[in-house]
KOLDREN-382509 format. One record per atom (N, C-alpha, C, O): x, y, z. Coordinates in steps of 0.05 Angstrom, whole numbers, plus 5000, padded with zeros to 4 digits. Example, Ala and Ser with C-alpha at 12.3 -4.5 7.8 and 13.67 -1.06 7.14 Angstrom:
526448865156;524649105156;526449345156;528549345169;525749555142;527349795143;525850015157;526850235161;
This chain:
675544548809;673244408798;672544528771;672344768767;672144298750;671644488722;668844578721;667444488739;667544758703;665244868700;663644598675;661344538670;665744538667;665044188640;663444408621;662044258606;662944648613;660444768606;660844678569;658744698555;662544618560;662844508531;661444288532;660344258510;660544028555;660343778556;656543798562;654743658551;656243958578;654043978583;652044218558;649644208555;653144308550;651544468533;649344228509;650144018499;646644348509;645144218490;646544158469;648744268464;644943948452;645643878430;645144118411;643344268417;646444158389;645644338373;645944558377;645044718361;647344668405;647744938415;649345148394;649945028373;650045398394;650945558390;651645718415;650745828436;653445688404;655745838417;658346098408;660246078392;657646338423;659146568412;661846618421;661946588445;664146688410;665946828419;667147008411;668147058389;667047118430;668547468424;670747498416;672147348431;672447628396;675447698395;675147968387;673948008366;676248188400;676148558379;679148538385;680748418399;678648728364;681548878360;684248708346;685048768323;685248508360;687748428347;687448208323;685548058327;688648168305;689748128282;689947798298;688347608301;693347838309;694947628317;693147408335;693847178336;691047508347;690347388369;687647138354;686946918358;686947378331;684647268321;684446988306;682646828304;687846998295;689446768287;689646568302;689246338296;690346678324;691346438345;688546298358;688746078367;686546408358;684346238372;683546048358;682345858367;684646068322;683045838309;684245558315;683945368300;686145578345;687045268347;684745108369;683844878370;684445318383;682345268402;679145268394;677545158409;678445358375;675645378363;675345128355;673844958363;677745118332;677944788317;677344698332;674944698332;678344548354;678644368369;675744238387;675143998391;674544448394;671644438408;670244408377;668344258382;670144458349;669444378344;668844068336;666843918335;671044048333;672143708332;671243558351;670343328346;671243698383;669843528405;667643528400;666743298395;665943728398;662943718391;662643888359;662544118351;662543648349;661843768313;658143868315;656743968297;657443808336;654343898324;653844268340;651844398334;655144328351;655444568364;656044748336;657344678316;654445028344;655445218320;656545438327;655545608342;659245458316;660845598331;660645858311;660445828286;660846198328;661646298315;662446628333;661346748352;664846698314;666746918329;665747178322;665047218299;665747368343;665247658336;667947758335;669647738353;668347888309;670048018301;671148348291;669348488283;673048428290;672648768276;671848598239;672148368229;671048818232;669048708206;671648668188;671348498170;674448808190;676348718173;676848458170;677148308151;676848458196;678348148204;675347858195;675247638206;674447918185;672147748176;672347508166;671447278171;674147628145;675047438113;677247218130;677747038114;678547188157;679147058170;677746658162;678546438157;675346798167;674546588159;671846448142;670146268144;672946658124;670746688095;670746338093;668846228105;672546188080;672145958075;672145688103;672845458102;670945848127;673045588136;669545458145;667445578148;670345148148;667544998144;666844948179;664644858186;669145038198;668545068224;667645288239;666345268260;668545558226;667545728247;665945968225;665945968200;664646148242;662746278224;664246648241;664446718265;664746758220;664446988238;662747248228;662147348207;662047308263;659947588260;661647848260;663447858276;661148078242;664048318243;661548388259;659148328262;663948608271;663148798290;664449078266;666749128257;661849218262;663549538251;663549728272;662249748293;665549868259;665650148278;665750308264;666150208242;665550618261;666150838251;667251088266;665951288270;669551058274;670951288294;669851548291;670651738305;667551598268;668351868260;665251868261;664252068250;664051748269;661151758267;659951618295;659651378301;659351838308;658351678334;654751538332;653551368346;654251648315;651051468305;652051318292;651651088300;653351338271;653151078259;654450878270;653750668259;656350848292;658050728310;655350608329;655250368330;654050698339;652150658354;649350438345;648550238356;648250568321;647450438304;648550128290;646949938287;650150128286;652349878280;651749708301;650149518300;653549798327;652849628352;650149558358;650149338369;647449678355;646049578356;644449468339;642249398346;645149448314;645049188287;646249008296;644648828295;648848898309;650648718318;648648558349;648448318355;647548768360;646748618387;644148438369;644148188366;641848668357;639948558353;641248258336;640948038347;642248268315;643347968305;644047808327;642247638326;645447748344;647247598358;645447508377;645647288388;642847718384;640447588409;638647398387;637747168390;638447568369;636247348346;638047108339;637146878335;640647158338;641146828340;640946608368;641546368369;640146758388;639346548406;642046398413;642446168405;644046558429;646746368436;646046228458;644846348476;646745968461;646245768484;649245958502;648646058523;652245988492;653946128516;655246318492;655046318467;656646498512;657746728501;659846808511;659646978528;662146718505;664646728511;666546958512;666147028489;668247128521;669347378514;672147238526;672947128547;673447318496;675947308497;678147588498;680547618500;676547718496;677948048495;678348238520;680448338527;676148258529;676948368556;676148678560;675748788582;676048748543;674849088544;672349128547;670648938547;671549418552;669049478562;666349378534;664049298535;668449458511;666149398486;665549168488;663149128491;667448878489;666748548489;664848538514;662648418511;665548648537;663148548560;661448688564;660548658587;659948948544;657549068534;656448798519;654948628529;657548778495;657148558478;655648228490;653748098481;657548198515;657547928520;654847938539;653547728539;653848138554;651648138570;650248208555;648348058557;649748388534;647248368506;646348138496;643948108490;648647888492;647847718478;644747528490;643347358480;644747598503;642247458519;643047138528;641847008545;645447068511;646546748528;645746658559;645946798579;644846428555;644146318586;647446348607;647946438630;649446188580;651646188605;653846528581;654146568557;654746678605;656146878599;658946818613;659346758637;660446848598;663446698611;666046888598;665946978575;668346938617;670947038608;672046988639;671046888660;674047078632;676146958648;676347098673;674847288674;678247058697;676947158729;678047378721;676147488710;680047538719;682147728711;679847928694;680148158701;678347908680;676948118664;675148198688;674048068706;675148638680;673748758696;670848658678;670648478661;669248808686;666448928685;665248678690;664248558672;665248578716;663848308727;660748308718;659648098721;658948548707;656348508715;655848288687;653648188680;658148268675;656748178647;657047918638;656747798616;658047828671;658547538670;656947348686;655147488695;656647088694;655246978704;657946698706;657746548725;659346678693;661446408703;665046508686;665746558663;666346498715;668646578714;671046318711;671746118723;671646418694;674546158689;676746278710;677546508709;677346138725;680046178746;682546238737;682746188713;683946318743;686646368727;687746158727;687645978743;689446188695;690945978689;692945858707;692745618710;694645958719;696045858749;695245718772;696645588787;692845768773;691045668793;690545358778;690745158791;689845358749;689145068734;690444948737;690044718744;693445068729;694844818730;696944848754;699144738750;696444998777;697044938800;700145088799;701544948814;701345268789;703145278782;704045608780;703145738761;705745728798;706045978795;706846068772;708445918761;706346278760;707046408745;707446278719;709246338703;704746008717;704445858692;704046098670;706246158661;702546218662;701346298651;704046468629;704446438605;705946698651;707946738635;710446518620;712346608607;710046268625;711646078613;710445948593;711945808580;707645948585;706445828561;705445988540;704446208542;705845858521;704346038490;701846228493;700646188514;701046348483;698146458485;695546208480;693546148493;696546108456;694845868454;694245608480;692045538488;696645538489;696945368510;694845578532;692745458539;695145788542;694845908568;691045898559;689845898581;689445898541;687245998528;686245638526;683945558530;688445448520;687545138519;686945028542;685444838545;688145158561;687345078592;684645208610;683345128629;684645478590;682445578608;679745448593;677545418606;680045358565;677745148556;678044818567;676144668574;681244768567;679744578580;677844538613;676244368617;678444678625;676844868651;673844808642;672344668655;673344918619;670744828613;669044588592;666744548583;671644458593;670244118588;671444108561;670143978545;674044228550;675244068525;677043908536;678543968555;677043648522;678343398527;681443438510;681443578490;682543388514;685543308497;688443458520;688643648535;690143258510;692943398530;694443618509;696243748519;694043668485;695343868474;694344098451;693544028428;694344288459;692244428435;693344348405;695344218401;691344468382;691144408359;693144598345;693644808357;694544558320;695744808300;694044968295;691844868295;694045198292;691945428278;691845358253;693445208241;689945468243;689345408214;687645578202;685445608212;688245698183;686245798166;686845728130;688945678119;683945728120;682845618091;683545948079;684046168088;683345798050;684646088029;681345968021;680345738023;680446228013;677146257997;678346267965;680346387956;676146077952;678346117925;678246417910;679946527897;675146527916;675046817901;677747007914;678847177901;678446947939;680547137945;683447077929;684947227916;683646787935;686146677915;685846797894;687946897884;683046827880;683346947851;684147267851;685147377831;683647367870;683347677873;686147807876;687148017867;687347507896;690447557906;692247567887;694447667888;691047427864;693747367837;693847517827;696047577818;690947707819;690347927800;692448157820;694148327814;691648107836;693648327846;697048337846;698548527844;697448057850;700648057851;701748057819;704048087813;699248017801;700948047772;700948257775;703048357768;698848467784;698248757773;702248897788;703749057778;702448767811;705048907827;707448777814;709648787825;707148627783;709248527776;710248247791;712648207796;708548097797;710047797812;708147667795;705847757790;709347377785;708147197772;707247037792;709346947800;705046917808;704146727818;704646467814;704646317833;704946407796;705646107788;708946067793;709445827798;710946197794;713046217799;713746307831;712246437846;716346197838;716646217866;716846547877;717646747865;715646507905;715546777914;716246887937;715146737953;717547077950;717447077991;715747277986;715147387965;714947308012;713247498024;714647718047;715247618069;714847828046;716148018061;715048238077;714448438065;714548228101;712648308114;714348578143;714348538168;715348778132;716749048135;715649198159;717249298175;713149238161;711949358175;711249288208;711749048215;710149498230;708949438252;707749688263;709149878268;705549688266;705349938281;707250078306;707150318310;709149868323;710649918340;712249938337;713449728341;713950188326;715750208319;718550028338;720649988325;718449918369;719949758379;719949528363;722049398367;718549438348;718649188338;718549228313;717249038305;719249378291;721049298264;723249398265;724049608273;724549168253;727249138239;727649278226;725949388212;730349348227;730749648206;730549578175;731149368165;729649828160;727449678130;730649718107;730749688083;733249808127;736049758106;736449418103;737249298083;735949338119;736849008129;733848838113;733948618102;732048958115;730448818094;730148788065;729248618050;731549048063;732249158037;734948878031;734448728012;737348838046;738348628050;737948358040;739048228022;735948288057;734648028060;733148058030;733447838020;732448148020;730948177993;732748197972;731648107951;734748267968;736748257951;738647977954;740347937937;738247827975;739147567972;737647357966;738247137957;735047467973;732747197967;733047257943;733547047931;733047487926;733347527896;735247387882;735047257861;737047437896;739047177886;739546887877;740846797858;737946767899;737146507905;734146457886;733046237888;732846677867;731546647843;728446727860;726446707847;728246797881;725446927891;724347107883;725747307881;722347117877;720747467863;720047567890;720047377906;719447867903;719647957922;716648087928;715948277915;715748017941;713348217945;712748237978;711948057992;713348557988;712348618003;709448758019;708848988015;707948568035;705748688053;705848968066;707849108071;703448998068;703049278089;700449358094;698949318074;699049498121;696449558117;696049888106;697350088113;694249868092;693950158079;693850408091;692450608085;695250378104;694650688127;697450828118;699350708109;697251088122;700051328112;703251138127;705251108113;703251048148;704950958167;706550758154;708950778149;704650548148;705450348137;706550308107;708050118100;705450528089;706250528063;708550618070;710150488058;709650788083;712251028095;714050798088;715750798071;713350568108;715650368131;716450198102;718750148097;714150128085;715449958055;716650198041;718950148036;716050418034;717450558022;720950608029;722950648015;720450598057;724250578069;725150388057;727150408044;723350098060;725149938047;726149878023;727949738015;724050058007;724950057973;726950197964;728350147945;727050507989;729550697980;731850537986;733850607974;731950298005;734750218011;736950078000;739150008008;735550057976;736549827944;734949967930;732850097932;737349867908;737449987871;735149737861;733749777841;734949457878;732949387869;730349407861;729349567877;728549337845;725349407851;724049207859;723948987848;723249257874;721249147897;718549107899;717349317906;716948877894;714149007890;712549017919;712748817933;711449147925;709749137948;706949207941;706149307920;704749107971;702149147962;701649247980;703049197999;699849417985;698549538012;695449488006;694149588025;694449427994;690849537985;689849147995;687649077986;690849018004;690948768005;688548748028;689048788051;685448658018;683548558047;685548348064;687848308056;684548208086;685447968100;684747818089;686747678088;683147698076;682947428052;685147418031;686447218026;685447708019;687647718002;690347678020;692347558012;690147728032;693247598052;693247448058;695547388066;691447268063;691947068081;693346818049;695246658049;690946918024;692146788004;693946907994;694746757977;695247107993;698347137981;700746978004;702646867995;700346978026;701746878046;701846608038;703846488032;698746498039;698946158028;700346198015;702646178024;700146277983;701546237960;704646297958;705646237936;706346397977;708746427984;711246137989;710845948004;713346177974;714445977985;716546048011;718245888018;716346308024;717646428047;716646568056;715146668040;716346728085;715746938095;716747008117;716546888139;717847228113;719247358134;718647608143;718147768125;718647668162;717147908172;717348008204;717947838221;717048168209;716548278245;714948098249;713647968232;714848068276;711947938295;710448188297;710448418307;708447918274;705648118274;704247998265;705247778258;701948028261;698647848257;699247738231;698747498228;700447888207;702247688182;702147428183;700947248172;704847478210;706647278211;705446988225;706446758221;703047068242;700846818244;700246728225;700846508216;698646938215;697446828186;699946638169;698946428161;701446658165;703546468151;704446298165;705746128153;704046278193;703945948215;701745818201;702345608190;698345928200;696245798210;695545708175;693745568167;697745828160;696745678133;700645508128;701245428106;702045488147;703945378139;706245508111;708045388101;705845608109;707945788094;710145728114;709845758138;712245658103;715545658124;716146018127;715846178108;716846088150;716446348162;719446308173;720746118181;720146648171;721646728200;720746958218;719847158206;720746978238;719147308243;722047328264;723147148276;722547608263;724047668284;722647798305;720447918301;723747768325;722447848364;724248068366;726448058355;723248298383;724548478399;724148448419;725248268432;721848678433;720248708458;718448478464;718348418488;717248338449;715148248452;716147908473;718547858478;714047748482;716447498491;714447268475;712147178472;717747218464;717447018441;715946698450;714746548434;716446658480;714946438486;711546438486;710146248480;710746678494;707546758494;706946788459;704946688449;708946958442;707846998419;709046888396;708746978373;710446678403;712246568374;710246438347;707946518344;711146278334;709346208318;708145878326;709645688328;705445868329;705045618340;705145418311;704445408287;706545278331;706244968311;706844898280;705844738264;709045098276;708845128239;711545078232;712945048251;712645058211;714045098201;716245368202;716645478180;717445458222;717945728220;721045698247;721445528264;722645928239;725245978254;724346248268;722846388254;724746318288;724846538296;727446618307;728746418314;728946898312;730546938314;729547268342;727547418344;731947258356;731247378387;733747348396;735147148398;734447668402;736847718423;736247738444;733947788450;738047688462;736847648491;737547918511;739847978520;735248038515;736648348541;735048278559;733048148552;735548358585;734448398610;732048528610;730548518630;731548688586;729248938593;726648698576;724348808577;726648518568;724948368545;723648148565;725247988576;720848118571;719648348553;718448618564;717948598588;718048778557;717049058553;714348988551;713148778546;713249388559;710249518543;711049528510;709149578494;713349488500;713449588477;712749858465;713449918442;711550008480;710350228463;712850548458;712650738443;715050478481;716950628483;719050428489;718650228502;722450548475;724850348486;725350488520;725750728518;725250428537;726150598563;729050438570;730050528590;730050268559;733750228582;734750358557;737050458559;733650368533;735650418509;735650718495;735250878513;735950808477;736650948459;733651028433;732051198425;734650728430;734050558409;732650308423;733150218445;730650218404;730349918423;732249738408;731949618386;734149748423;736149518412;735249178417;736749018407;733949128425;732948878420;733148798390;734948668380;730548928374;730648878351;732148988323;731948948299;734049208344;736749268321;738849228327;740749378324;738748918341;742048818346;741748628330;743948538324;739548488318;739048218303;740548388281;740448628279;742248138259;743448178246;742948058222;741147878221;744248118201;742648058172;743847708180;742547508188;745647728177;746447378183;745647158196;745846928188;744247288223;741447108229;739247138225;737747168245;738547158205;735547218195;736647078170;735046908164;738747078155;739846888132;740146598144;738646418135;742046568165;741846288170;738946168182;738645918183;737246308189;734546188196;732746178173;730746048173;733546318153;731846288128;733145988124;731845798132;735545958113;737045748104;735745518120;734945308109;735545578151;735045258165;732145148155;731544928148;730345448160;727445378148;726345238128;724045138127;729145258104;728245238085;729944928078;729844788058;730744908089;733044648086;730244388106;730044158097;728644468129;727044338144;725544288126;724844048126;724544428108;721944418088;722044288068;720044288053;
């Protein structure tokens, strides 16, 4: 039996939803946000987010988001923060309050909000902070072990529709480039030596999991052929010691020069990504971002499983060897050495899937 709670909510309601922590995920909800907005345009939707991830959706005319700050290093001001975040989110008076995350911080959050209806899914602990449980996705659609056979998007489209969204297939993700960031993004890619107005890939090197990047010799590779084919090269990264490391491998691995950026907000990425005529990269929150603005993409898969996390609905090739151990925790290789998953992919398929991408486009 559905809860209909999208159908029945007042006119004019507001409505919260939670996302912390991931990048990739934060991407992927904007198929499902869209969409309820579209069903009900008079509802005001808006997402709690880590405060990076904000600029997500600086321009977008459907969803509004609230950051959540933290300061690891400051337990008052961490504290303090959170309760600037509660007091805002109760003064906005949410008719429901959705949690899509699942941790102890989102369902602190989600029982603060003072929402009449408090909702996440049956599977999330800390029950006191709920009041209406979405059933598991297998149970919806009647079907064992649905849930590991569909997208993340699909498995998250069912548990809304559970609560009264209408349609048989979710929406593309999408996100808007803000033009001050577009402007911010160019100043920056001239400053790294790439002309903007001229064609460009994006090259996206990095992962925090080390199971899941590609080795940065084979990118180094892939960048000396797109060079060929007349591409200017600029590679992403987030500014942390780790990640400058992982682009720096790839610059030692060619006599080429390479421009990369690390100092890049998520607005500025999301518009250097738009502005790309390729992008190739690990699976990683990037490589959404260049689904949900359509940039033609390739991302390569290791550990991860490419049916739950591929790129929804875009323009894009992905490329995936197939082992018995996949998928994984990712956080260690345990049958291998090496996680050979993602160092058996070979420069040649990651070339012919650029080629197909780009021949589709």
């Amino acid at each position: 039996m559905s809860a209909s709670l999208f159908q029945q909510l007042p006119q004019n309601s507001r409505v919260l939803f939670i996302r912390l922590r991931n990048l990739g995920e934060a991407v992927l909800d904007t198929a499902n946000l869209r969409a309820l907005k579209r069903f009900r345009p008079d509802l005001e939707i808006a997402t709690l987010v880590e405060a990076i991830y904000a600029d997500l959706y600086a321009a977008d005319p459907d969803i509004e988001a609230i950051p959540l700050l933290r300061d690891a290093d400051d337990k008052r001001s961490t504290f303090t923060a959170r309760l600037s975040v509660i007091k805002e989110i109760r003064n906005r008076k949410f008719t429901a309050a959705i949690n899509l995350h699942g941790g102890p911080t989102s369902a602190q959050l989600t029982f603060a909000s003072g929402a009449k209806h408090r909702v996440a899914p049956a599977h999330f602990r800390n029950g006191y902070a709920y009041n209406l449980r979405i059933p598991p996705v297998d149970d919806l659609l009647n079907q064992p072990n649905a849930s590991q056979k569909l997208h993340t998007v699909e498995n998250q489209f069912a548990e809304f529709q559970w609560l009264g969204l209408p349609g048989e297939t979710p929406m593309p993700t999408h996100l808007c480039v803000a033009p001050p960031m577009r402007e911010s993004a160019n100043g920056k890619l001239s400053a790294a030596g790439i002309d903007p107005a001229k064609p460009y890939a994006v090259l996206a090197p990095t992962n925090e999991f080390y199971t899941k990047r590609w080795m940065p010799e084979r990118f180094a590779e892939v960048a000396g052929k797109l060079i060929e084919r007349g591409y200017q090269i600029v590679m992403t990264g987030a500014p942390t010691p780790e990640q400058i490391a992982q682009l720096k491998a790839v610059q030692a691995a060619t006599k080429q020069k390479l421009s990369s950026i690390s100092s890049l907000s998520i607005g500025e990425l999301i518009a250097v990504i738009a502005g790309g005529k390729l992008f190739v990269g690990n699976d990683s929150g990037p490589a959404h971002i260049a689904a949900a603005v359509k940039t033609p993409l390739v991302v390569m898969f290791g550990p991860a499983s490419s049916i739950r996390w591929r790129p929804w609905r875009a323009p894009s090739e992905l490329v995936q060897n197939y082992f018995a151990c996949n998928p994984c925790s990712m956080y260690t290789c345990e049958a291998f050495d090496e996680p050979e998953c993602i160092r058996s992919i070979r420069l040649a398929q990651v070339m012919g899937a650029i080629q197909k991408v780009l021949s589709n486009g």
